[in-house]
N, C-alpha and C positions, 0 to 999 in steps of 0.2 A: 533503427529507432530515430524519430524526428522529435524534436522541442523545441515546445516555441511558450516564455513567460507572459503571461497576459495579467492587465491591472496593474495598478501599483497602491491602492491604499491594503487592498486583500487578494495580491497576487496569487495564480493561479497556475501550474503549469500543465498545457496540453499534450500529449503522447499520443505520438505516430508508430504502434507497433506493425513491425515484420510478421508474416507469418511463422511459430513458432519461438517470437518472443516474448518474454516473461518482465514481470515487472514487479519488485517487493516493497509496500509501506508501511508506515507503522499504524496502526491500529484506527482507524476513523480519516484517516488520511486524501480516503479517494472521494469526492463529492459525486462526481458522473462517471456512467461509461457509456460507448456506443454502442448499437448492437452488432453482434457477433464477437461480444470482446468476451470469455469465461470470468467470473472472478470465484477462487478456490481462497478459505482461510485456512491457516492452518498455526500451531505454534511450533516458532522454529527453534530448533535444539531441542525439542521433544517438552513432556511436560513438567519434568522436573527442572527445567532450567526457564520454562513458563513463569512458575512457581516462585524461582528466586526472583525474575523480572517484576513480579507484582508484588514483595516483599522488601523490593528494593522502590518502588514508587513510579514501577512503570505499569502500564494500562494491560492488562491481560484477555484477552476475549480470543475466543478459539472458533 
């Protein structure tokens, strides 16, 4: 994987994936992809610990 920070009043970071690497954010995180990139959501820890993250004041979307 390559990084490179771009901007600075609303920086931005670009990602150079491998083939076969993966890349995890948090919930609205990612503005673009290229093509041939997948993007899969899922919620991690299953959905009862979803549940507590959106109970606790985090952003939940599956």
């Amino acid at each position: 994987m390559e990084y490179k920070i771009i901007g600075q009043t609303v920086p931005v970071v670009e990602l150079k994936l491998n083939a076969g690497e993966t890349v995890y954010t948090q919930s609205g995180g990612m503005a673009y992809q290229s093509e041939g990139i997948e993007m899969k959501t899922n919620a991690k820890g299953g959905i009862m610990q979803g549940i507590s993250r959106a109970f606790s004041g985090v952003t939940f979307r599956c």
